[in-house]
C-alpha positions in Angstrom: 25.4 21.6 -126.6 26.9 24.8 -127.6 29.0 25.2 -130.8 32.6 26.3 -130.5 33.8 29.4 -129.5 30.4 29.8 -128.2 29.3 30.6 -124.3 27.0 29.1 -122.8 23.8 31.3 -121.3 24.3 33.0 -117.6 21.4 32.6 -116.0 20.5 36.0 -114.4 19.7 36.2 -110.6 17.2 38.0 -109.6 17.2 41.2 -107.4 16.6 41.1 -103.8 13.5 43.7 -104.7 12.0 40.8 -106.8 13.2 38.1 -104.5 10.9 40.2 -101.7 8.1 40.7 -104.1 7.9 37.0 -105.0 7.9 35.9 -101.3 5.4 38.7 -100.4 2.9 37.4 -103.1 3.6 33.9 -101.6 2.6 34.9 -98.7 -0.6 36.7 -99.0 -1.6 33.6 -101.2 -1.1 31.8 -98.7 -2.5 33.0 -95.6 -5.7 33.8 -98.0 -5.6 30.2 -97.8 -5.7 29.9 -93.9 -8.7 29.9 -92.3 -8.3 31.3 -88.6 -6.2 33.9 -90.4 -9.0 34.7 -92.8 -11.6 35.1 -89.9 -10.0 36.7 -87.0 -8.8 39.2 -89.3 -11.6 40.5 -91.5 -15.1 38.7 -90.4 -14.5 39.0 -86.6 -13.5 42.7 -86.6 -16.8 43.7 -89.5 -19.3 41.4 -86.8 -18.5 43.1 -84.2 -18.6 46.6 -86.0 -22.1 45.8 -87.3 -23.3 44.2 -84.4 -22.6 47.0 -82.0 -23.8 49.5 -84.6 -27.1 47.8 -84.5 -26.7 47.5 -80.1 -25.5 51.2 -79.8 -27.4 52.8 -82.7 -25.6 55.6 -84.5 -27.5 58.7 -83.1 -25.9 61.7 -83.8 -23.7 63.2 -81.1 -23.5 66.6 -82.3 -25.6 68.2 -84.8 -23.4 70.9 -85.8 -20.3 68.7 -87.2 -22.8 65.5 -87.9 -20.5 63.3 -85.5 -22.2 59.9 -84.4 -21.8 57.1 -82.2 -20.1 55.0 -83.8 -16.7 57.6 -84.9 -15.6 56.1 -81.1 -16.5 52.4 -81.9 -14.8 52.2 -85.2 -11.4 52.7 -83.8 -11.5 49.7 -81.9 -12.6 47.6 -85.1 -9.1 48.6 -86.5 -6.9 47.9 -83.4 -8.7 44.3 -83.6 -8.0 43.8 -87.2 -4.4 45.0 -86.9 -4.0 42.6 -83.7 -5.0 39.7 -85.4 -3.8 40.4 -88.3 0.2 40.6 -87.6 -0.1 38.7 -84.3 -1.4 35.5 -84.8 -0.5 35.5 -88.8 3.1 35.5 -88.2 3.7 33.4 -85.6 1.3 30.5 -87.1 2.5 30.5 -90.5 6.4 30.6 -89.0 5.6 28.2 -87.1 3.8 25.6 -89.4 6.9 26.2 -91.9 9.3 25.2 -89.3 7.2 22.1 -88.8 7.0 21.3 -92.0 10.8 21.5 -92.7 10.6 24.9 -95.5 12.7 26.7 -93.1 15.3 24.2 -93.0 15.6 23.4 -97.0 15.8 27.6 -96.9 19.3 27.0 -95.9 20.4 25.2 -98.6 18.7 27.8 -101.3 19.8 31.2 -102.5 16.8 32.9 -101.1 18.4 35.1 -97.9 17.0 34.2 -94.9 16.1 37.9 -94.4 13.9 38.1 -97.5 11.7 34.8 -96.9 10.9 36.4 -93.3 10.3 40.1 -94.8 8.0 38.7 -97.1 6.0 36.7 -94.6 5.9 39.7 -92.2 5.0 41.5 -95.3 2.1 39.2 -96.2 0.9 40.4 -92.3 1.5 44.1 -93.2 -0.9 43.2 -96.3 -3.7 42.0 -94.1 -3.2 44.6 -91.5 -4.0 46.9 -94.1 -6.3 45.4 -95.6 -8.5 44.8 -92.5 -8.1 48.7 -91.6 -9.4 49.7 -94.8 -12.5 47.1 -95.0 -13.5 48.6 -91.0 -12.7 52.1 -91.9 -14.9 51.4 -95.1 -17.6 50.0 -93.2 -17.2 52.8 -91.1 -17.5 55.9 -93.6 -19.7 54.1 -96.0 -22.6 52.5 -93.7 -22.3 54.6 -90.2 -20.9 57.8 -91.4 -17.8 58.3 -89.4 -15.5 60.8 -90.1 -11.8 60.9 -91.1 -9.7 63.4 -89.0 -7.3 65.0 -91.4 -5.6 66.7 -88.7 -3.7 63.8 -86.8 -3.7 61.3 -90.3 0.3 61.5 -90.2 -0.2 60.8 -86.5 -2.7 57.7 -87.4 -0.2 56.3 -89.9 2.6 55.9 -87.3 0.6 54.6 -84.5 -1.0 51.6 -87.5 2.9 51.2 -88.7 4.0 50.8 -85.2 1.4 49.1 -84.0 1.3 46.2 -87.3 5.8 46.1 -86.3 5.3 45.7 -82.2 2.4 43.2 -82.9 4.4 40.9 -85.7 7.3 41.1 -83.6 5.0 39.2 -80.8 4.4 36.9 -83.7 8.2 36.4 -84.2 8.8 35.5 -80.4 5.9 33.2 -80.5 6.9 31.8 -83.2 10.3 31.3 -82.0 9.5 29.8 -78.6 6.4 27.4 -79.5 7.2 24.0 -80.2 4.5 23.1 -82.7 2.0 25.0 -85.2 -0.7 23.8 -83.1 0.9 25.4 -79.9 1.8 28.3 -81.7 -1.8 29.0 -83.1 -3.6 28.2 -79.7 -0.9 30.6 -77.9 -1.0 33.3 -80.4 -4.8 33.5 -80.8 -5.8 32.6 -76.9 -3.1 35.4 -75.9 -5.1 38.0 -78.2 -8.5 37.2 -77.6 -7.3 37.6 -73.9 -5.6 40.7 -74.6 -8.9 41.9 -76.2 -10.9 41.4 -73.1 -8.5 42.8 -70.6 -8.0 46.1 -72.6 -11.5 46.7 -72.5 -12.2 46.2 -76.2 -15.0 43.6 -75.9 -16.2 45.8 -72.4 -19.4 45.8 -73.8 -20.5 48.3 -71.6 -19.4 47.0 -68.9 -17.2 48.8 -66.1 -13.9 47.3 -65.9 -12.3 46.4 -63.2 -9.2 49.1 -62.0 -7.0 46.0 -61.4 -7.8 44.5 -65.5 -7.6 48.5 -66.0 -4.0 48.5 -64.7 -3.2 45.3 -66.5 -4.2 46.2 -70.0 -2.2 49.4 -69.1 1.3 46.9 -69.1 0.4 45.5 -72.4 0.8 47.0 -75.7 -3.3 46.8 -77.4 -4.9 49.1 -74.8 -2.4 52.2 -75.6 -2.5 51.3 -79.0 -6.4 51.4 -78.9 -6.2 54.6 -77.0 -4.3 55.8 -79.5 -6.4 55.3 -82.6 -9.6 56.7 -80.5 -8.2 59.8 -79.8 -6.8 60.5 -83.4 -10.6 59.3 -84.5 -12.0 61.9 -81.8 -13.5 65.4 -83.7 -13.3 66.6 -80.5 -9.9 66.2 -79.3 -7.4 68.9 -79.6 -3.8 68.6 -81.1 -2.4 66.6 -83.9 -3.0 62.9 -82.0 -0.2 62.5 -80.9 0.8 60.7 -77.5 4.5 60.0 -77.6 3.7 57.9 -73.8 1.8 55.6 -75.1 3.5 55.2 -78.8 6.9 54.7 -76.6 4.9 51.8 -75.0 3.9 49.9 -78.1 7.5 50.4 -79.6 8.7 49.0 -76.4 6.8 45.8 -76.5 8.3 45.6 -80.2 11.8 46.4 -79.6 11.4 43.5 -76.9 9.6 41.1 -78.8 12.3 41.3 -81.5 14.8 40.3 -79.2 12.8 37.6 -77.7 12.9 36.3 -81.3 16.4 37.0 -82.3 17.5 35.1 -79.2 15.2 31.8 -79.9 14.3 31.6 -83.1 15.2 28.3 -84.7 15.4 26.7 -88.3 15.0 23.5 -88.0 12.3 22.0 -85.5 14.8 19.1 -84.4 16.3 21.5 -82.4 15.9 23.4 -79.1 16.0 26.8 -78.1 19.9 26.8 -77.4 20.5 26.4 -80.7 22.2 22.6 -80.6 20.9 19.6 -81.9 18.5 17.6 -79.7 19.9 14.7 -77.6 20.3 11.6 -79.2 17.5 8.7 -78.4 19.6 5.6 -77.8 17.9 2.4 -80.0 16.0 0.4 -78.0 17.9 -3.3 -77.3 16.9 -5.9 -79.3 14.3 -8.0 -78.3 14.8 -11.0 -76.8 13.9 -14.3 -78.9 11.1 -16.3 -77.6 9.0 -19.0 -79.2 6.3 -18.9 -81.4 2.8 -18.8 -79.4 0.7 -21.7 -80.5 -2.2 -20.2 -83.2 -5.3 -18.8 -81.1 -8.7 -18.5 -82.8 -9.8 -14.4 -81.8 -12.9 -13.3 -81.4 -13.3 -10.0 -83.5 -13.9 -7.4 -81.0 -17.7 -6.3 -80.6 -19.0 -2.8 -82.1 -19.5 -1.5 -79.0 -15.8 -2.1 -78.3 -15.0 -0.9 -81.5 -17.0 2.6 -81.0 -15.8 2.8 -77.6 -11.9 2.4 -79.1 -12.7 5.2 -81.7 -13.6 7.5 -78.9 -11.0 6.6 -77.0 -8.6 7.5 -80.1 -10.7 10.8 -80.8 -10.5 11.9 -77.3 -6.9 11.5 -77.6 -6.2 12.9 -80.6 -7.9 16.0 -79.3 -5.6 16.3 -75.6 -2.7 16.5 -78.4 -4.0 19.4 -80.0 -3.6 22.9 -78.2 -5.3 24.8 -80.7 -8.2 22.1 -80.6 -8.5 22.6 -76.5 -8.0 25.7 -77.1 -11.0 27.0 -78.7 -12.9 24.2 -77.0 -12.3 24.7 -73.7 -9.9 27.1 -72.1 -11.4 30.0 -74.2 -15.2 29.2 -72.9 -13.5 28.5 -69.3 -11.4 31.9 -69.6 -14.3 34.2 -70.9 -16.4 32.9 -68.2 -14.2 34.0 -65.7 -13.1 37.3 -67.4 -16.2 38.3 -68.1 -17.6 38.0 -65.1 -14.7 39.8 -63.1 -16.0 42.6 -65.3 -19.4 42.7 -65.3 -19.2 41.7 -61.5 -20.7 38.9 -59.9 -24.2 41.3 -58.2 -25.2 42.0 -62.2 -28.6 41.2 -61.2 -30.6 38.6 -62.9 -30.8 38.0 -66.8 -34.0 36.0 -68.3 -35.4 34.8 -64.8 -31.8 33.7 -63.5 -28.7 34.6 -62.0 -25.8 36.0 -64.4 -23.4 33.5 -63.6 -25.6 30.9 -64.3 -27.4 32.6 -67.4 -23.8 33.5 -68.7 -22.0 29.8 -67.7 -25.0 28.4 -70.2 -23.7 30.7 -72.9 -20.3 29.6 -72.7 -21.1 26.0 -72.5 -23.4 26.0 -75.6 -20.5 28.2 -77.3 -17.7 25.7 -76.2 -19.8 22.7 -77.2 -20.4 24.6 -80.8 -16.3 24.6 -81.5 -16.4 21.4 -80.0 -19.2 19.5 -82.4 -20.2 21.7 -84.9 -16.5 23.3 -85.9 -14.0 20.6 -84.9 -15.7 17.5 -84.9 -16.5 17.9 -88.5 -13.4 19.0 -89.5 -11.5 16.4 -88.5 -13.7 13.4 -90.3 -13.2 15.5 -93.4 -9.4 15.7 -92.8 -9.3 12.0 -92.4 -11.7 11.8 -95.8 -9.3 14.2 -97.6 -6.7 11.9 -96.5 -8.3 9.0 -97.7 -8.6 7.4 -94.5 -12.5 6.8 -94.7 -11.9 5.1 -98.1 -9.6 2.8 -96.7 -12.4 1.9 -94.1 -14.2 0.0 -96.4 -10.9 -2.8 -96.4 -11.2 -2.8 -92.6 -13.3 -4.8 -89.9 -13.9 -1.4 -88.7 -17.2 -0.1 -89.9 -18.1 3.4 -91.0 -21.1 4.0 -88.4 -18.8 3.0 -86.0 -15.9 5.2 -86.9 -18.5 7.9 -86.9 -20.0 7.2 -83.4 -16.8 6.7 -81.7 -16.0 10.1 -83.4 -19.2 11.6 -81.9 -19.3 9.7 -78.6 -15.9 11.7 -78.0 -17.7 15.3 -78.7 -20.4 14.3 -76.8 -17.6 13.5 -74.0 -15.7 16.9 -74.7 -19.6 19.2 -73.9 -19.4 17.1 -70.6 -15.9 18.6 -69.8 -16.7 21.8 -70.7 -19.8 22.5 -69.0 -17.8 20.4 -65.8 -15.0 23.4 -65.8 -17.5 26.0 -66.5 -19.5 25.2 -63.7 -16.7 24.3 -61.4 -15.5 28.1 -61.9 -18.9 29.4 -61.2 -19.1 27.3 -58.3 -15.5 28.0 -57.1 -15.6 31.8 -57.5 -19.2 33.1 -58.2 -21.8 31.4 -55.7 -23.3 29.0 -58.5 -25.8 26.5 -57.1 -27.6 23.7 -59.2 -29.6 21.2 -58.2 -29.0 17.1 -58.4 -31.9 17.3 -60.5 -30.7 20.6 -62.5 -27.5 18.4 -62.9 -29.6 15.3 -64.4 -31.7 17.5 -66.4 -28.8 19.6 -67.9 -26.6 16.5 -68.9 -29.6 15.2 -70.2 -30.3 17.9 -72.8 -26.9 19.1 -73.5 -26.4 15.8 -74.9 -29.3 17.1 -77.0 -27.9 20.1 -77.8 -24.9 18.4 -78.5 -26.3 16.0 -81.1 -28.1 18.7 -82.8 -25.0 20.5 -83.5 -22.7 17.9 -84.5 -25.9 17.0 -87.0 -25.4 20.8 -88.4 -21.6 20.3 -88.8 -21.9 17.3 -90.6 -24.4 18.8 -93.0 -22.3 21.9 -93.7 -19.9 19.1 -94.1 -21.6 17.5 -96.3 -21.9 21.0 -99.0 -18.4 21.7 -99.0 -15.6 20.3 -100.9 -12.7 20.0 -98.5 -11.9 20.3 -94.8 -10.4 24.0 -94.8 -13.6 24.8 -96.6 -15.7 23.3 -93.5 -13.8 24.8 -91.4 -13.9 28.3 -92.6 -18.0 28.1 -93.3 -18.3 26.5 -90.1 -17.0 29.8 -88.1 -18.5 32.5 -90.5 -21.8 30.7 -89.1 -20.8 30.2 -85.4 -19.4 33.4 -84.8 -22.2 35.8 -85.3 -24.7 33.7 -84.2 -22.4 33.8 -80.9 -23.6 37.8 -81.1 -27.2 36.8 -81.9 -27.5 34.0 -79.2 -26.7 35.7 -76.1 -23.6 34.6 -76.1 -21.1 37.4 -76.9 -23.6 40.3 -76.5 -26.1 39.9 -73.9 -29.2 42.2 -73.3 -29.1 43.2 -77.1 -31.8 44.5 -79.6 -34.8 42.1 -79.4 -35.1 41.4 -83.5 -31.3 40.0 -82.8 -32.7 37.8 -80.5 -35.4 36.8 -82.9 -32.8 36.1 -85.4 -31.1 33.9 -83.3 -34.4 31.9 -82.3 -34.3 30.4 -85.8 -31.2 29.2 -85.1 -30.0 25.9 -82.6 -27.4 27.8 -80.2 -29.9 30.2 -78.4 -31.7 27.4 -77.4 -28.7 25.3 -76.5 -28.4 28.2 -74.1 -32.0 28.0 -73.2 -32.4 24.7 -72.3 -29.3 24.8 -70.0 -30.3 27.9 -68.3 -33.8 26.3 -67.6 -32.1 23.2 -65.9 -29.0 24.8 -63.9 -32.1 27.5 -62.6 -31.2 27.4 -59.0 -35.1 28.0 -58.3 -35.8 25.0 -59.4 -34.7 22.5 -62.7 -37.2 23.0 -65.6 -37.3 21.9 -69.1 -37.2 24.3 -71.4 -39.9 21.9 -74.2 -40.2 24.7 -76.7 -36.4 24.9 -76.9 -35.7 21.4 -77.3 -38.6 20.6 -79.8 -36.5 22.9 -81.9 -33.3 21.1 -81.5 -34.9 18.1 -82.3 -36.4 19.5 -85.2 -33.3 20.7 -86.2 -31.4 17.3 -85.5 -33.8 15.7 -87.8 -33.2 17.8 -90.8 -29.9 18.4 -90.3 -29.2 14.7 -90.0 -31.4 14.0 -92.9 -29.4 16.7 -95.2 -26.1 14.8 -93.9 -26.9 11.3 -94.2 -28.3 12.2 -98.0 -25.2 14.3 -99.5 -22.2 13.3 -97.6 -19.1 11.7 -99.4 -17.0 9.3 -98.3 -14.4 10.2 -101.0 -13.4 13.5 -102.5 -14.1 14.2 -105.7 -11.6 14.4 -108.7 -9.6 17.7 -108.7 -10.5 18.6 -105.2 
């Protein structure tokens, strides 16, 4: 209460500068948080930096102004950390807080609806920047590339352009996607597709004038172009290109509009802005009698297991971001990759390139598949507390967990099936019957191995985003060490890889699908097995079926 003649306190409002700096600080907590944001935008464009520093080597080019090598490879580490950065960022964070219902409450808040989005766009600009200076540092610090005073004004407007056109994709994906899940498998499959076809992950490779033409439409190749010619010593002028700047503004201006004109609030409704329809109640049911009492036999374990699979299996058609990675992305870089290093590369480790190159992408796909999502989502149901609630159930935990696995081991068959079927299809793969046998055979190996490894990182990490986030700081550069991403590389990355179990995931399946004949690669799968047996061993002794207090 107040005494009289007294007025009671005004609560002062705060400025829309502070409104913006709250929500900016909100943000960049928060996609700190996220995973996929977290790697696609700082490890992935630093791996590939350092592992085509170590490919390339960083000879000098000119001994008179000390320029090396790797002055035109750093450039492209910055248009990948600025792509991923604002791209995917924005439209999976807009999109998970549609879902989750913060843009609808926004409404019915003070906040202007302008600020919460500046500030989430912000948060992007943050980690746009912030991967630009960790490359660039990289760069300078361990490879000795120069900075081009001459055309910095002109690098400044081609990163500020370039971080706007590529949140503004965000913005329209954002505003079309139904789902998170959608959003983040449509965001990030679009840029790592965007990466290949504007030559950024070329590795050497001569592309295509067709994929040539097509990264010309889209905005990351003249964007890319851009920064490499500002970060070239040796080209005249003050960088700029006002062709291709006009080209990345366009794709913004567009994408803005594309955004404007869908974007939604609430995720009840539809891209016209109206509420969805209403779902009539379904009639009443009609009374019947009561059945007499049955005695039912409790379904057996393998029913049980087989039930859990089928629910897993599910569960993972529902999720696009899950296929996603899985999948379409080992499918699509298959195919990609071989329209660019053309189908007559010659032979790679005793066999053809499609087949040596269809063996990478399955033992990749079957890594996201087992070792990254399969773990992840026994810890999700753990954080959850559904494997807790197991213990009150007929349904046992080693058979929630083989039902769980049974479904992984399921998923590696699909995506070595596609893989194949593509080579087969479009690129004169032959395998045997007995390559075929063989291959299933020990890619079920493979398979087991690394499902072993997730559940021991699993098992030495508190949460699910943790396993998550450890899980691809280990798969992705061992993708550049196992023949995977990088092919033909320096022979101590090879060695490195060795210790490791996705090189001879490759191995083995090269050795069967060897159209000379189906072989067994023995040396290869005693070290999966070895690795199965420690890895289990580390899982089975430190994995929880409970999080711990405060986590």
């Amino acid at each position: 209460m107040t005494r009289a003649g007294t007025t009671a306190p005004v609560a002062h409002r705060p400025g829309a500068g502070s409104l913006l700096l709250a929500q900016l600080r909100y943000s960049v907590v928060g996609l700190w948080r996220v995973r996929v944001v977290l790697i696609f935008t700082f490890v992935l464009p630093l791996v590939w930096l350092l592992v085509v520093g170590a490919i390339a080597g960083n000879e000098t080019i000119d001994s008179a102004s000390g320029v090396r090598v790797m002055q035109f490879v750093t450039p492209v580490a910055l248009s990948m950390g600025v792509l991923y950065a604002a791209y995917p960022t924005v439209a999976i964070s807009l999109a998970e807080a549609r879902e989750l219902g913060i843009l609808k409450r926004l409404r019915g808040t003070p906040l202007p609806a302008w600020t919460y989005l500046a500030g989430r766009i912000g948060g992007a600009l943050v980690f746009a920047l912030g991967s630009v200076a960790a490359s660039l540092a990289v760069g300078v610090l361990g490879f000795g590339v120069q900075i081009v005073w001459r055309t910095l004004l002109a690098t400044v407007v081609t990163l500020v352009v370039g971080i706007a056109c590529f949140a503004a994709l965000g913005l329209a994906v954002a505003a079309l996607a139904p789902s998170q899940s959608f959003a983040q498998g449509a965001s990030i499959g679009t840029a790592v597709g965007l990466t290949f076809v504007s030559g950024l992950f070329s590795f050497g490779g001569s592309v295509p004038a067709w994929l040539s033409t097509i990264g010309d439409v889209f905005p990351l190749k003249p964007f890319n172009e851009l920064l490499q010619s500002q970060f070239n010593p040796f080209h005249p002028g003050a960088g700029w290109d006002w062709g291709k700047l006009a080209v990345v503004a366009a794709w913004a201006v567009a994408a803005a509009l594309v955004a404007v004109r869908f974007f939604r609030w609430d995720a009840g409704l539809r891209g016209g802005g109206g509420p969805a329809p209403a779902v009539p109640p379904p009639p009443a049911p009609t009374p019947v009698a009561a059945p007499r009492a049955q005695t039912r036999r409790p379904p057996s374990a393998a029913a049980m297991v087989l039930a859990q699979a089928r629910f897993a299996l599910r569960a993972a058609w529902r999720d696009p971001g899950s296929i996603f990675f899985a999948l379409v992305m080992p499918v699509g870089l298959y195919a990609l990759i071989l329209a660019t290093q053309g189908q007559d590369a010659g032979d790679v480790s005793g066999v053809p390139f499609p087949v040596f190159y269809a063996a990478s992408m399955v033992a990749y796909g079957a890594g996201v598949a087992v070792f990254l999502n399969l773990p992840e989502a026994v810890m999700v149901a753990r954080d959850r507390g559904v494997l807790k609630r197991l213990r009150g159930t007929p349904l046992q935990t080693w058979q929630y967990l083989a039902g769980r696995t049974l479904a992984g081991l399921a998923l590696t068959v699909v995506i070595a099936a596609a893989v194949l079927a593509v080579g087969v299809a479009f690129y004169d793969v032959t395998v045997t019957a007995a390559g075929l046998l063989v291959g299933l055979v020990v890619l079920q190996v493979g398979a087991l191995t690394m499902t072993a490894c997730g559940f021991a990182v699993a098992s030495r990490v508190p949460n699910a985003k943790s396993v998550g986030a450890v899980g691809l700081v280990i798969l992705l550069p061992l993708s550049f060490f196992s023949d995977v991403f990088v092919v033909g590389g320096p022979e101590w990355m090879r060695t490195v890889g060795s210790f490791f179990p996705l090189l001879h995931v490759q191995r083995v399946l090269k050795a069967a699908w060897d159209p000379g004949g189906a072989e067994i690669a023995w040396a290869s799968l005693g070290v999966l097995l070895l690795w199965l047996v420690v890895a289990g061993a580390v899982a089975v002794r430190f994995f929880r079926w409970e999080t711990r207090a405060g986590q």
